[in-house]
C-alpha positions in Angstrom: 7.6 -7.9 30.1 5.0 -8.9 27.5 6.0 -9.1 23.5 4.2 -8.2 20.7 4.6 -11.0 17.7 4.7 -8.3 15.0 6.1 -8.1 11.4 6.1 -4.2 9.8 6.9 -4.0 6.1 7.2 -1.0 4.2 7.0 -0.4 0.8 7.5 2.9 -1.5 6.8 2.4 -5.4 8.5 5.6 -7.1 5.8 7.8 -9.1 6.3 8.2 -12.7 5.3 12.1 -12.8 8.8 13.3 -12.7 10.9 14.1 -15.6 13.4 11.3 -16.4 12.8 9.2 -13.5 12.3 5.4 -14.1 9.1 4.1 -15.0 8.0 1.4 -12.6 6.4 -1.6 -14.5 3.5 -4.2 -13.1 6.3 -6.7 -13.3 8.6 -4.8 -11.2 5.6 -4.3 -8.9 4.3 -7.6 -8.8 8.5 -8.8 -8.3 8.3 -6.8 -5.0 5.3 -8.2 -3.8 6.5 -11.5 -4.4 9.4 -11.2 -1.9 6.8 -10.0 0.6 5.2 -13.1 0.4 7.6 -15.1 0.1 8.6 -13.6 3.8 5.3 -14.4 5.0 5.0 -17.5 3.7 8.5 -18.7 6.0 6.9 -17.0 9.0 6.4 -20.1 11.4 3.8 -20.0 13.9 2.1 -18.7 15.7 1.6 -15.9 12.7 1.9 -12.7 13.8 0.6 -8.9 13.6 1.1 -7.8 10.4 1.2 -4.4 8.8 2.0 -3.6 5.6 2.9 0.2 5.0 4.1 2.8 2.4 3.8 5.2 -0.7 2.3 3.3 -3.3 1.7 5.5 -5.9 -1.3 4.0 -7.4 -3.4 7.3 -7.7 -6.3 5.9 -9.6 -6.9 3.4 -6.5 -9.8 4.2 -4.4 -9.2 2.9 -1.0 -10.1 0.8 1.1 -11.6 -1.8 -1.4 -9.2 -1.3 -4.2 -11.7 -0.1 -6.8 -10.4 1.9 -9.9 -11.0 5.8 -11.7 -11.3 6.0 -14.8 -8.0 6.7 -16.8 -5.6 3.9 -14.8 -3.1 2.7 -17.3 -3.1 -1.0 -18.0 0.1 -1.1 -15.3 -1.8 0.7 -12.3 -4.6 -1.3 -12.8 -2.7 -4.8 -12.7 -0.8 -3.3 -9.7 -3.7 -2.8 -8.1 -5.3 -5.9 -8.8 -2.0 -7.5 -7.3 -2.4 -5.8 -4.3 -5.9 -6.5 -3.6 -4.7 -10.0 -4.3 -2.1 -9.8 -0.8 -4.5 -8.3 1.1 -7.1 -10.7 0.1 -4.7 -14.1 0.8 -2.9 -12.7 4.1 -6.5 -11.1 5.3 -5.3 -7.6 5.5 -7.5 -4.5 5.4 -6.1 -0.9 3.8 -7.2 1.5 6.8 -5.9 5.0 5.2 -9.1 6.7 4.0 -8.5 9.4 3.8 -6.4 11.5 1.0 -2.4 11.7 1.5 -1.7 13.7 -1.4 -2.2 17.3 -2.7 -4.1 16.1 -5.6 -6.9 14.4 -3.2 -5.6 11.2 -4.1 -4.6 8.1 -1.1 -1.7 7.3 -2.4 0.3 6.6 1.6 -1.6 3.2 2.8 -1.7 1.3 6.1 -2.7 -2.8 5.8 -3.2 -4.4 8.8 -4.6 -8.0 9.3 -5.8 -7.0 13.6 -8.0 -4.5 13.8 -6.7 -3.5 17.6 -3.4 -2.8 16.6 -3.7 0.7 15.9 -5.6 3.1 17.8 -6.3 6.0 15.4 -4.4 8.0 12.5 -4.3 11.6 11.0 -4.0 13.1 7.4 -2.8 16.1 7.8 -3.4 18.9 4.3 -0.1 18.4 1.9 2.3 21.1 2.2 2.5 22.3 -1.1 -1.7 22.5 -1.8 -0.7 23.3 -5.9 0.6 21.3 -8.4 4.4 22.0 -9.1 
């Protein structure tokens, strides 16, 4: 039987659009990220597949370079900046181009560092198409 050297990480940053729910900070961000690589810094070799996966929340991204709207707050944008920074170091590309959200934004990514380790995906239209 052959095996697949592969590490899956997933990740999911709670928005800040609903009433009374916590406020996630850069630094509570960039804390997170820091335990990821810390875990891929112990991986021995040979290194292996990685992908990197979950609800970011970083609506002002624009994906798959990590570029920036207009009206980011000073958080998203140095959360952003720290995850182009992973990707950059550990040579993994954001594949999600497509938008995951009602409000058109990508906000559900996909990093992978080998291109042949997924096929294909689909973005299927939100369920709820208006803003509650």
């Amino acid at each position: 039987m052959k095996t697949k050297n592969l590490l899956i990480i997933n990740l999911y940053r709670q928005s800040n659009d609903k009433p009374g729910s916590h406020r996630l900070t850069n630094v509570e961000f960039r804390n997170a990220l820091g335990i990821i690589i810390a875990i891929l810094t112990s991986i021995k070799s040979p290194a292996p597949d990685i992908i990197l996966t979950g609800d970011f929340n970083l609506p002002h991204a624009i994906w798959p370079n990590g570029d920036m709207r207009t009206g980011a707050t000073s958080d998203e944008q140095a959360m952003i900046e720290d995850l182009k920074d992973l990707a950059s170091e550990w040579f993994i590309t954001q594949m999600v181009l497509e938008p995951t959200h009602r409000c058109r934004n990508t906000l559900d990514l996909l990093f992978k560092n080998d291109p042949d380790i997924m096929h294909s995906y689909t973005c299927k239209e939100a369920i709820f198409s208006t803003i509650l």
